[in-house]
PASEBA-1860 file (N, C-alpha, C; in nm, 3 decimals):
! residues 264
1> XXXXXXXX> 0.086/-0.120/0.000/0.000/0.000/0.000/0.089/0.124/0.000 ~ 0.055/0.221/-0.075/0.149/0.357/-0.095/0.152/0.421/0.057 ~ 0.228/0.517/0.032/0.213/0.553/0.210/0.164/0.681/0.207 ~ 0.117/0.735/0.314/0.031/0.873/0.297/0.132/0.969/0.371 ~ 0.144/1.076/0.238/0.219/1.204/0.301/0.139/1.329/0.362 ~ 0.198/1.342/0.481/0.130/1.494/0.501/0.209/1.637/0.428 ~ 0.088/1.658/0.337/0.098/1.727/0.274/0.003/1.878/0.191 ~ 0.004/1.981/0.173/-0.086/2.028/0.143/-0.230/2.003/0.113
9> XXXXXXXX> -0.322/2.059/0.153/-0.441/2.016/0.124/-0.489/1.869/0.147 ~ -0.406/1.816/0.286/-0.479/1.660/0.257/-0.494/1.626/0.425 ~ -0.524/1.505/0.453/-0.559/1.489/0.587/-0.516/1.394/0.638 ~ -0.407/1.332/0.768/-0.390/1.241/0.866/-0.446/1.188/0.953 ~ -0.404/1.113/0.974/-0.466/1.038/1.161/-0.374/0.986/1.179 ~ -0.336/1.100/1.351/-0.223/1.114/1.442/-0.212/0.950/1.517 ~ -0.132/0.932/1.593/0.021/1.025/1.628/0.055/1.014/1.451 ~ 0.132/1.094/1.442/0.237/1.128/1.281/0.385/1.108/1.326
17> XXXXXXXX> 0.433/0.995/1.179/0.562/0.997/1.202/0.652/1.144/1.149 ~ 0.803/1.133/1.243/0.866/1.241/1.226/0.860/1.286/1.079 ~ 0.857/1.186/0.980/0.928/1.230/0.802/0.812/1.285/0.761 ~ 0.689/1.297/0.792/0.572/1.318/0.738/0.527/1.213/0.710 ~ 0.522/1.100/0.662/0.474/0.972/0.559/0.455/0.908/0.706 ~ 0.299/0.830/0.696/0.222/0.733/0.740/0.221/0.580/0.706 ~ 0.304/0.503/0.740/0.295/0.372/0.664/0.148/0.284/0.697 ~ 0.027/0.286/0.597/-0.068/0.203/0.679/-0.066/0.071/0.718
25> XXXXXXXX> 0.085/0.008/0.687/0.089/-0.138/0.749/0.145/-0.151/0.826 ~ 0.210/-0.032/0.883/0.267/-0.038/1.054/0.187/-0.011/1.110 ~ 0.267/-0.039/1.260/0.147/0.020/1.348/0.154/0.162/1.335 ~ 0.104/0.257/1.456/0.116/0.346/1.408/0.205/0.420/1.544 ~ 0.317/0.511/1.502/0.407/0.579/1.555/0.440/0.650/1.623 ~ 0.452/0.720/1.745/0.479/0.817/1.807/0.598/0.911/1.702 ~ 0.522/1.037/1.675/0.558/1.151/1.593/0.595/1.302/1.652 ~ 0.691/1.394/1.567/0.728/1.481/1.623/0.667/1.571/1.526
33> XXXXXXXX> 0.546/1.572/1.497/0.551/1.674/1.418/0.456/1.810/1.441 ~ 0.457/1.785/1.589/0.423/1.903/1.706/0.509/1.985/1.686 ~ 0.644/1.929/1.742/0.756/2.016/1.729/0.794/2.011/1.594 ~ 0.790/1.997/1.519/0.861/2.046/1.383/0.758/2.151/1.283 ~ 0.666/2.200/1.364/0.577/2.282/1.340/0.577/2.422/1.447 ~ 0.670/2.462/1.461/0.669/2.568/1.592/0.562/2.671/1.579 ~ 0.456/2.706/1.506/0.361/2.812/1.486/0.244/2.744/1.555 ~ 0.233/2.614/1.603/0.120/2.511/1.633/0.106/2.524/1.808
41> XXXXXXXX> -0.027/2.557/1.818/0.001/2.560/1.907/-0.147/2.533/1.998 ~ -0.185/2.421/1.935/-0.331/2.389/1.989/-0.312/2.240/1.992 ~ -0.221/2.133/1.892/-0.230/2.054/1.900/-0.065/1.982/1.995 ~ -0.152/1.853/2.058/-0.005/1.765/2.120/0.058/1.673/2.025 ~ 0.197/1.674/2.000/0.234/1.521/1.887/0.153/1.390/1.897 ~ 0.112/1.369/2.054/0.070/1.279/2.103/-0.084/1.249/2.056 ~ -0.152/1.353/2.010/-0.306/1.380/1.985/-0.309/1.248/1.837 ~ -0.471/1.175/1.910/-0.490/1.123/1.784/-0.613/1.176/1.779
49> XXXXXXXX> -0.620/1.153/1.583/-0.741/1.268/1.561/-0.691/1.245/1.378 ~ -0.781/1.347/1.328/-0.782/1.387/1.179/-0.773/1.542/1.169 ~ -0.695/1.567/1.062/-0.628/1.695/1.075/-0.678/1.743/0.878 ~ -0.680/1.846/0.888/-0.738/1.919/0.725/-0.594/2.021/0.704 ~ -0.467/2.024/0.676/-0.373/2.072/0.654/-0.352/2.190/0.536 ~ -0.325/2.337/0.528/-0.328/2.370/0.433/-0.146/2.451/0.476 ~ -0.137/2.495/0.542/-0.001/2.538/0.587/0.073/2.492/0.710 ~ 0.155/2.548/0.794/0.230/2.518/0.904/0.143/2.616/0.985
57> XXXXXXXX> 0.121/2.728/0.976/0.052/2.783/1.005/-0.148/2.787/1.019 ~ -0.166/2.685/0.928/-0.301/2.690/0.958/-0.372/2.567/0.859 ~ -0.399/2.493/1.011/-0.483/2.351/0.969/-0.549/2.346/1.076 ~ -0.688/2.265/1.068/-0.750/2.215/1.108/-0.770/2.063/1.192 ~ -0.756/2.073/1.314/-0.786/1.940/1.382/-0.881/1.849/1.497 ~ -0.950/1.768/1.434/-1.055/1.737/1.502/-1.009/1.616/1.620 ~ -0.962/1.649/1.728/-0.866/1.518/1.791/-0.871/1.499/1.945 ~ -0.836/1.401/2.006/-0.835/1.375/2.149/-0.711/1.414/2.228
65> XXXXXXXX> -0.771/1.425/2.313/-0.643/1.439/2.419/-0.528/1.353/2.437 ~ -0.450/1.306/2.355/-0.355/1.237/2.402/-0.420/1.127/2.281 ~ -0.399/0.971/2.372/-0.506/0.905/2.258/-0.644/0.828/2.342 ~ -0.637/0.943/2.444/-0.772/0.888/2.518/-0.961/0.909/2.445 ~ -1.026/0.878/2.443/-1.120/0.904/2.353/-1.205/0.995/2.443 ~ -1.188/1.011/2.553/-1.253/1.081/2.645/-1.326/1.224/2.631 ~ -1.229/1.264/2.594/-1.255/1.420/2.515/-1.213/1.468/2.356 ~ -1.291/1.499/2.275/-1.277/1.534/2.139/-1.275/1.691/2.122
73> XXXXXXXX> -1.201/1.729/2.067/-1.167/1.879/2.052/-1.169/1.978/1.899 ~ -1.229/2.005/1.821/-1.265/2.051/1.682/-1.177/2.226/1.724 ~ -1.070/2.214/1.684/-1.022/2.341/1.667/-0.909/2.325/1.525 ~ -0.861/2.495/1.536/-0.778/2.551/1.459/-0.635/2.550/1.481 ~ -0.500/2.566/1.439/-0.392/2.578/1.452/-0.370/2.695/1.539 ~ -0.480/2.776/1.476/-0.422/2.919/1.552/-0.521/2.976/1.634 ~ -0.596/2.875/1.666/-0.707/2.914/1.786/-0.878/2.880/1.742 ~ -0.955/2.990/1.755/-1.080/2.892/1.737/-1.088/2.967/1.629
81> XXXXXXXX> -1.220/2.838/1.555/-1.231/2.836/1.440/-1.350/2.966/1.365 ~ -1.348/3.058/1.308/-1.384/3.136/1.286/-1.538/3.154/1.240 ~ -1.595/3.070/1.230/-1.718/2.999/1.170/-1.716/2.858/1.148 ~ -1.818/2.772/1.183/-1.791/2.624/1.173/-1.960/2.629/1.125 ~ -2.009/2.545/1.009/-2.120/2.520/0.980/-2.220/2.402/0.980 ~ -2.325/2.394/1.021/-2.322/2.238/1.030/-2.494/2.281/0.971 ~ -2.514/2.197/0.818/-2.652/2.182/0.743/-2.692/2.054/0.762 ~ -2.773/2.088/0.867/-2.853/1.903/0.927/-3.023/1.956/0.945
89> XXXXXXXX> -3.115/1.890/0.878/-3.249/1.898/0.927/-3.304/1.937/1.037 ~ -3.188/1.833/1.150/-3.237/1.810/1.293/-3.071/1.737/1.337 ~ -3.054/1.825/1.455/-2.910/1.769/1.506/-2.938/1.742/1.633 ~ -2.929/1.657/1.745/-2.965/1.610/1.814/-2.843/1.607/1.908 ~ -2.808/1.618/2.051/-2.708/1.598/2.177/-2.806/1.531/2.279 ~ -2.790/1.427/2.277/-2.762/1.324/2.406/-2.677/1.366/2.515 ~ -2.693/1.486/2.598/-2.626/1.537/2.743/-2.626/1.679/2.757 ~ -2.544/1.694/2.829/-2.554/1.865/2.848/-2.446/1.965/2.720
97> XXXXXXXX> -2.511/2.068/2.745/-2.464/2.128/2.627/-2.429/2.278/2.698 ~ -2.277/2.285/2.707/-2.222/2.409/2.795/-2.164/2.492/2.656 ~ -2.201/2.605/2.672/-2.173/2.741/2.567/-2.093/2.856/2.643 ~ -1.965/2.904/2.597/-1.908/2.984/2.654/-1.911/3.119/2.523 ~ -1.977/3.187/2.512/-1.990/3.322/2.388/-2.134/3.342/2.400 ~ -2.186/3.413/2.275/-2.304/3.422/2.246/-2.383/3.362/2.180 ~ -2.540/3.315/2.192/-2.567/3.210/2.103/-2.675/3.328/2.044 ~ -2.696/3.272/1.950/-2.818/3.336/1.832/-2.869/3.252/1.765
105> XXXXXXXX> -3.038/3.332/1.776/-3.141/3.144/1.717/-3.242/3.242/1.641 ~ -3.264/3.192/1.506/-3.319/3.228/1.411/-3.454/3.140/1.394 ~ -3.530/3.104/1.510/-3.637/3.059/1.486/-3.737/3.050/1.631 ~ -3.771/2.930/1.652/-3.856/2.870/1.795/-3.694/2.814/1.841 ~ -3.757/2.847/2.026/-3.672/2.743/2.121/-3.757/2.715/2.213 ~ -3.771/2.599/2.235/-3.856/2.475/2.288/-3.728/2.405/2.380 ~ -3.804/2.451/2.509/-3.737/2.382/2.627/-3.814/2.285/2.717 ~ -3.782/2.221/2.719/-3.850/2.095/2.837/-3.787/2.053/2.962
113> XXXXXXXX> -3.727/2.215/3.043/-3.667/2.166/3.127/-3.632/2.303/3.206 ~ -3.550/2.315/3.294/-3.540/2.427/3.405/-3.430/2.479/3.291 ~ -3.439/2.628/3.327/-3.355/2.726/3.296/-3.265/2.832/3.422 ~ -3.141/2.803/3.422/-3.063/2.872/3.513/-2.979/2.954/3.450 ~ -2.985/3.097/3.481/-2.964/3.209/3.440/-2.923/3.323/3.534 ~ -2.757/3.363/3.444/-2.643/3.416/3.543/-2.636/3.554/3.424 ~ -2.670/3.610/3.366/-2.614/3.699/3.270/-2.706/3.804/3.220 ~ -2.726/3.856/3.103/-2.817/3.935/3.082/-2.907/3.846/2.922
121> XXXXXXXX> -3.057/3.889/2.919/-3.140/3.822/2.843/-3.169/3.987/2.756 ~ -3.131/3.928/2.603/-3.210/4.069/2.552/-3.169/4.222/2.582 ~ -3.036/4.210/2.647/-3.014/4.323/2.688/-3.028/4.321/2.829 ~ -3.122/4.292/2.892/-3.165/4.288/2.996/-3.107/4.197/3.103 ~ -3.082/4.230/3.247/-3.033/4.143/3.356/-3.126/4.081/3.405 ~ -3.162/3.914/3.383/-3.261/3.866/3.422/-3.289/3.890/3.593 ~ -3.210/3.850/3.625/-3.162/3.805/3.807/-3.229/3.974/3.838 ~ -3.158/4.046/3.803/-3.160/4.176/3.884/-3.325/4.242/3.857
129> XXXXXXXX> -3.337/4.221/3.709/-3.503/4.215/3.679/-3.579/4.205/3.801 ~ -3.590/4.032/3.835/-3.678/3.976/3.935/-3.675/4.003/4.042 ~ -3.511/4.045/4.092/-3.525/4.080/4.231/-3.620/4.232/4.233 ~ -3.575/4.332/4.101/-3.665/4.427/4.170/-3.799/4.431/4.144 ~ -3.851/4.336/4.062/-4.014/4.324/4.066/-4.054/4.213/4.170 ~ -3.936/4.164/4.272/-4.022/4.124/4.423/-4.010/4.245/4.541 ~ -3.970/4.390/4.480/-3.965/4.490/4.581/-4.021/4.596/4.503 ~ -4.116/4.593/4.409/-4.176/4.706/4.353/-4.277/4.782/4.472
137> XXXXXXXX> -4.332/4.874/4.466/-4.417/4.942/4.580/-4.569/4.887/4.551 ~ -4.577/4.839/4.398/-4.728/4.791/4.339/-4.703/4.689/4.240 ~ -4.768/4.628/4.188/-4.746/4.545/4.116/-4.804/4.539/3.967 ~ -4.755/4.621/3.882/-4.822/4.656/3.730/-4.820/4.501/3.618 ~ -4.897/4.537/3.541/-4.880/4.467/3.411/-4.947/4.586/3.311 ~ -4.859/4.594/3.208/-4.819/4.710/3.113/-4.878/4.593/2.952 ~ -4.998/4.620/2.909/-4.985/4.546/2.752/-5.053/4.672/2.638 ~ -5.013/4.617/2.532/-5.090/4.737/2.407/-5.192/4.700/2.417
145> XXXXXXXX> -5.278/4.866/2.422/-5.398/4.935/2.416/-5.481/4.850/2.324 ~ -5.622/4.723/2.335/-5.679/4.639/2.282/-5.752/4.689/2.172 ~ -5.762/4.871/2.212/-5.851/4.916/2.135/-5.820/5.046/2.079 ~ -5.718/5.115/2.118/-5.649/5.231/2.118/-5.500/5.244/2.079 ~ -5.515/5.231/1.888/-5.388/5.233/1.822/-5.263/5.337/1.873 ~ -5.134/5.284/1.944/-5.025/5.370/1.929/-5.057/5.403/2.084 ~ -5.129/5.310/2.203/-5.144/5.343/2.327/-5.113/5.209/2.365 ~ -5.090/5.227/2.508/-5.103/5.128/2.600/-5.164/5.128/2.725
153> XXXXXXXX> -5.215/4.997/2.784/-5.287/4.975/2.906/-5.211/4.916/3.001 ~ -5.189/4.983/3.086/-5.145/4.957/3.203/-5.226/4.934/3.342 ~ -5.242/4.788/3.468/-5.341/4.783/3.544/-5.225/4.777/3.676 ~ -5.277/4.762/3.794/-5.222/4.726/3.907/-5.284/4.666/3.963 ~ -5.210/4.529/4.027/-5.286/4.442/4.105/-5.283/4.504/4.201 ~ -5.451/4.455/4.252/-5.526/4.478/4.364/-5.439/4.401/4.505 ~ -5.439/4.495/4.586/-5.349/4.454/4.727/-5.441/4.415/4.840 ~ -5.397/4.353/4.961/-5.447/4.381/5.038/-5.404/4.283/5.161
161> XXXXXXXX> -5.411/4.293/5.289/-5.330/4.216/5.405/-5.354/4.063/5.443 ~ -5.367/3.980/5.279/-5.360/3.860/5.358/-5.325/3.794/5.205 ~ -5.319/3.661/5.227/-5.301/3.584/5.065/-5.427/3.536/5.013 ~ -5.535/3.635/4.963/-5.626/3.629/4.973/-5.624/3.529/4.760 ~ -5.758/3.441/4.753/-5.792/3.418/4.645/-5.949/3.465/4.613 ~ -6.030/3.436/4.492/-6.138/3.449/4.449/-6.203/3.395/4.369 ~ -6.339/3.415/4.373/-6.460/3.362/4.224/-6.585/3.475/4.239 ~ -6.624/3.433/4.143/-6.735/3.564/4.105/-6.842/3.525/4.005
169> XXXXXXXX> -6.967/3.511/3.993/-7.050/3.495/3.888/-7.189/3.536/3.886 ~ -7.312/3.477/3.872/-7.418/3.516/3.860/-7.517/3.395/3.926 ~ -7.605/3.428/4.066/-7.678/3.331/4.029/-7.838/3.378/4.043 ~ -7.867/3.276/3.935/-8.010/3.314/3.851/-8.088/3.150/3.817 ~ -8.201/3.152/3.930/-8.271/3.038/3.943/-8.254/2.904/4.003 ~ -8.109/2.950/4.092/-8.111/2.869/4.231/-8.053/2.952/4.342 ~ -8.060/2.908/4.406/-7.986/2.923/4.576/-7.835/2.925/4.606 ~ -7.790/2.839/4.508/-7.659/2.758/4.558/-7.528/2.789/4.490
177> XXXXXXXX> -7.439/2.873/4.528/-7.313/2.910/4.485/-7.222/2.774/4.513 ~ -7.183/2.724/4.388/-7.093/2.589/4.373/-6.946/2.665/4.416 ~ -6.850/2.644/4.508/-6.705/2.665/4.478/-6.606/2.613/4.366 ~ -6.522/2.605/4.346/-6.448/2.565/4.308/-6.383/2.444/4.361 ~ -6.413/2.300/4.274/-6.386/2.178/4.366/-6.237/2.206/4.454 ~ -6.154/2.270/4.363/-6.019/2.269/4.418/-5.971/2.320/4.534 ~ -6.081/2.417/4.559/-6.131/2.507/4.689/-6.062/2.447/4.835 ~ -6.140/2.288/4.831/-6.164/2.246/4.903/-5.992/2.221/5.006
185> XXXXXXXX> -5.894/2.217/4.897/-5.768/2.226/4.974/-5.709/2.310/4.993 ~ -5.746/2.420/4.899/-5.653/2.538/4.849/-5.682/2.634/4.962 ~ -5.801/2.675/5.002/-5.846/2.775/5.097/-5.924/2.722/5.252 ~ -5.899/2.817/5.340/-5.972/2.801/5.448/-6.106/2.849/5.485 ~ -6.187/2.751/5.479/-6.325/2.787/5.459/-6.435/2.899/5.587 ~ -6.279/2.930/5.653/-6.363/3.001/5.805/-6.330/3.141/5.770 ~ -6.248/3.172/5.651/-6.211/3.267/5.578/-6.312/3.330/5.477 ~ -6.372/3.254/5.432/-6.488/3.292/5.340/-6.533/3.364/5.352
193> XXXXXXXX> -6.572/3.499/5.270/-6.679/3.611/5.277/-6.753/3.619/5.128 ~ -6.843/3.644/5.135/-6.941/3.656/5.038/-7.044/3.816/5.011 ~ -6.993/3.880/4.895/-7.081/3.983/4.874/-7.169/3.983/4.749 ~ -7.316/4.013/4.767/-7.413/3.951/4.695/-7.482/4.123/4.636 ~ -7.483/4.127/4.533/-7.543/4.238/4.461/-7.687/4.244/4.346 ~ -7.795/4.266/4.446/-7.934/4.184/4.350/-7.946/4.287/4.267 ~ -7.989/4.190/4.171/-8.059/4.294/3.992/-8.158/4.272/3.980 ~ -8.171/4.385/3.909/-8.337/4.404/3.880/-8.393/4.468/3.974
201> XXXXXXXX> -8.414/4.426/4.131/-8.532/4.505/4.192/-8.420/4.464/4.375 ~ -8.511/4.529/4.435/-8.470/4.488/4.577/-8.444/4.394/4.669 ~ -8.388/4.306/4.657/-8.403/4.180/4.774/-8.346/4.174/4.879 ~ -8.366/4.104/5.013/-8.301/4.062/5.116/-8.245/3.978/5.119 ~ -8.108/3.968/5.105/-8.018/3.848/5.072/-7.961/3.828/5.133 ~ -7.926/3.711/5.184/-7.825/3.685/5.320/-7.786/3.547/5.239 ~ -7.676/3.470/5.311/-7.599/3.379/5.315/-7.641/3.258/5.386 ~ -7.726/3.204/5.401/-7.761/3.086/5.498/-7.681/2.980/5.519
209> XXXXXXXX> -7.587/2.927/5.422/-7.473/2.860/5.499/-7.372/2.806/5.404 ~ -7.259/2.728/5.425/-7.229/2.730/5.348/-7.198/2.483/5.380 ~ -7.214/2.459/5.313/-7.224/2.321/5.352/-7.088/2.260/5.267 ~ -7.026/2.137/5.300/-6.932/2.039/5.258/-6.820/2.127/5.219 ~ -6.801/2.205/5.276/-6.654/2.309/5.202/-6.671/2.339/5.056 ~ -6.782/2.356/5.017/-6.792/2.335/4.845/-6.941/2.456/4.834 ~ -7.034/2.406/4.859/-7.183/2.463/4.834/-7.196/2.596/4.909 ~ -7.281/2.698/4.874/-7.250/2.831/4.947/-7.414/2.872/4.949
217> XXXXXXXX> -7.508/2.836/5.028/-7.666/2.877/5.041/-7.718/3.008/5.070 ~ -7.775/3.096/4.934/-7.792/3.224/4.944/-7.964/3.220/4.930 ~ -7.979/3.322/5.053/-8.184/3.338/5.058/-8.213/3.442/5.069 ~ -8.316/3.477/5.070/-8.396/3.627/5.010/-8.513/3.660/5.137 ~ -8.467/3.677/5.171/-8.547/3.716/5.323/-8.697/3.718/5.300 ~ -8.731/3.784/5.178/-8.876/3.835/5.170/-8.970/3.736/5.087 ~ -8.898/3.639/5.056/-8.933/3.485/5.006/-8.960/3.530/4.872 ~ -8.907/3.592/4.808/-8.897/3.554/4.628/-8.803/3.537/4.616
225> XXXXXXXX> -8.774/3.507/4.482/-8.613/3.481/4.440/-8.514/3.540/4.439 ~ -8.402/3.443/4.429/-8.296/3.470/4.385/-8.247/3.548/4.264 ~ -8.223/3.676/4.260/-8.107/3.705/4.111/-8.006/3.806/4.172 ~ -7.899/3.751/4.167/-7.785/3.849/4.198/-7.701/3.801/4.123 ~ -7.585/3.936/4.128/-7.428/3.850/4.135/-7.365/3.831/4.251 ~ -7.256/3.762/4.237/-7.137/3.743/4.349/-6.987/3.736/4.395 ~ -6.930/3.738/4.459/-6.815/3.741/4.424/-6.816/3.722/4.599 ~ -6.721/3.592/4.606/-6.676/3.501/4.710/-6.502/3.499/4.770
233> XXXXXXXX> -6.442/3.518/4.814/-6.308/3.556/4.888/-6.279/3.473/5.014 ~ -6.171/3.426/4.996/-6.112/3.334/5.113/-5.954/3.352/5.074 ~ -5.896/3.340/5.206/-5.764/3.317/5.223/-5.699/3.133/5.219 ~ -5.582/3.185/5.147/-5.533/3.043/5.127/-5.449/3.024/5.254 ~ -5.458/2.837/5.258/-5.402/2.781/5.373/-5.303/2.665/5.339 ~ -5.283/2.696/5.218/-5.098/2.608/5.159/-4.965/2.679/5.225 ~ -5.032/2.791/5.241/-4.901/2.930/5.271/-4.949/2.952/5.468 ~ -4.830/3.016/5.472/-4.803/3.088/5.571/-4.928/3.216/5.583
241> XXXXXXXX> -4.976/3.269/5.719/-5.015/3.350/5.698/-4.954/3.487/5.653 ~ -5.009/3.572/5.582/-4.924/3.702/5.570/-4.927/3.789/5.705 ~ -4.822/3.863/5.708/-4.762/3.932/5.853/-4.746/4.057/5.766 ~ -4.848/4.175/5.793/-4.880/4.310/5.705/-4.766/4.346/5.723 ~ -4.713/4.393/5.845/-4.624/4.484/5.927/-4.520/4.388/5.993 ~ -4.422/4.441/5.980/-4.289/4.345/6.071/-4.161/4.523/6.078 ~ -4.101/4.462/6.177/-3.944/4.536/6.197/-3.840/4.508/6.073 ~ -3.793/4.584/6.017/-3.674/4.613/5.921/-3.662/4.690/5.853
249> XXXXXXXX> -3.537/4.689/5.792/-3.495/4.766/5.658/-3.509/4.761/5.526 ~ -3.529/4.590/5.503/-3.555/4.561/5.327/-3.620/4.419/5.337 ~ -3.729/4.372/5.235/-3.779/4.225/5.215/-3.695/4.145/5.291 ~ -3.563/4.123/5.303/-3.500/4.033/5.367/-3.540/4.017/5.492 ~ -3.601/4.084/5.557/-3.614/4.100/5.721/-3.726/4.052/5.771 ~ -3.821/4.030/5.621/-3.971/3.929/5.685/-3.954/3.878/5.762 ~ -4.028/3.848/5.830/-4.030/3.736/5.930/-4.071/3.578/5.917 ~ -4.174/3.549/5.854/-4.250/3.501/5.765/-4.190/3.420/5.709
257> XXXXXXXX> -4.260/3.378/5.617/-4.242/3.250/5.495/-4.172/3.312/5.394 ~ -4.086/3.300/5.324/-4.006/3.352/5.263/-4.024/3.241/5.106 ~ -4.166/3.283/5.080/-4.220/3.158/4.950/-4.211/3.211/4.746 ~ -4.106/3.392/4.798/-4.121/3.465/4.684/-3.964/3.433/4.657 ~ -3.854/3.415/4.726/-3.742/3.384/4.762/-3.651/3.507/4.737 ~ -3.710/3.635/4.827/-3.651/3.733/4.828/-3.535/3.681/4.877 ~ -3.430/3.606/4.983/-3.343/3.577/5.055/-3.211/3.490/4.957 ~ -3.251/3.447/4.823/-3.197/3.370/4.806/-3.120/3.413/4.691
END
């Protein structure tokens, strides 16, 4: 078999003997042609791998550490590679995928998994973002005007001294305000308040009870019907209670449940 020279425009697999020439029916050689290349300075003699050669100064090598297979390394002679292209449909990594520069994506990114984030997004400092929208004085959401070209709508959530939740609807031709099945864990039912607003004409409406943590019995004092709306309020009991007022200087000093993770 002829023997393969390293030579312009062509490609090896290291180690390389000292003369340049590869015999493929030997084994294969411990080579100096690390050192007989003094401008090189990415690859070891010792590296096995495949190499794209165009000068002393500048080739390409795709190779391992030594001849361990452990780690594979795609660089340049003279550092990293200036553009590397890869035209695949769909390219796929089996493990983690660590990026040290900037990445740029010209389409959808579809994640199925936690995102941990040390840097800035968009310009923007994510981290520092969040910490100061868990110490804003109110709590806005800012979207374009639904109806009013070249404006925007801006609301503030409604505050108030406890971790309060809600429902609200209409009832018309029964008695019985259904909760929300989920109710039944989410909130404390000794918390419950109920405000009832009749339409149409005058009624006496009261609350007669509220049964199974679920059903909410509304009656009309003057014995006709029912038509109102409603809107029902209870505090949740997954959480800590809220503590309005405490001693300190900044969020850190709650006392409390710390479930927004100002502390962390």
């Amino acid at each position: 078999m002829p023997q393969f020279t390293f030579r312009d425009f062509g490609t090896f697999a290291g180690p390389q003997d000292k003369t340049g020439d590869y015999n493929y029916d030997e084994a294969s050689r411990e080579g100096f042609w690390y050192n007989d290349i003094p401008s090189d300075t990415s690859f070891k003699s010792s590296d096995l791998g495949a190499y794209l050669y165009h000068m002393e100064s500048d080739y390409v090598g795709f190779h391992c550490d030594g001849t361990s297979t452990a780690m594979m390394t795609l660089e340049a002679s003279y550092g990293n590679i200036p553009n590397f292209n890869v035209f695949a449909e769909r390219t796929n990594i089996n493990g983690d995928l660590f990026v040290t520069g900037d990445v740029e994506v010209a389409g959808e990114i579809k994640l199925f998994g936690n995102i941990t984030h040390a840097g800035n997004y968009n310009g923007i400092n994510v981290i520092t973002e969040i910490n100061l929208a868990k110490t804003l004085p109110a709590k806005p959401f800012d979207i374009p005007h639904p109806s009013k070209e070249g404006h925007r709508l801006r609301h503030v959530c409604l505050e108030g001294p406890e971790i309060g939740v809600y429902f609200r609807g209409k009832l018309q031709g029964t008695t019985q305000i259904e909760c929300p099945e989920y109710w039944a864990d989410l909130v404390d039912f000794e918390t419950v308040t109920v405000s009832l607003t009749p339409i149409g004409c005058y009624q006496e409406l009261f609350v007669d009870k509220i049964s199974w943590n679920r059903y909410i019995t509304v009656k009309n004092a003057s014995g006709g019907p029912v038509n109102c709306h409603y809107v029902v309020h209870a505090e949740r009991k997954d959480l800590e209670k809220l503590i309005p007022e405490y001693e300190g200087e900044s969020p850190k000093d709650y006392p409390g449940q710390d479930f927004i993770g100002v502390n962390k």
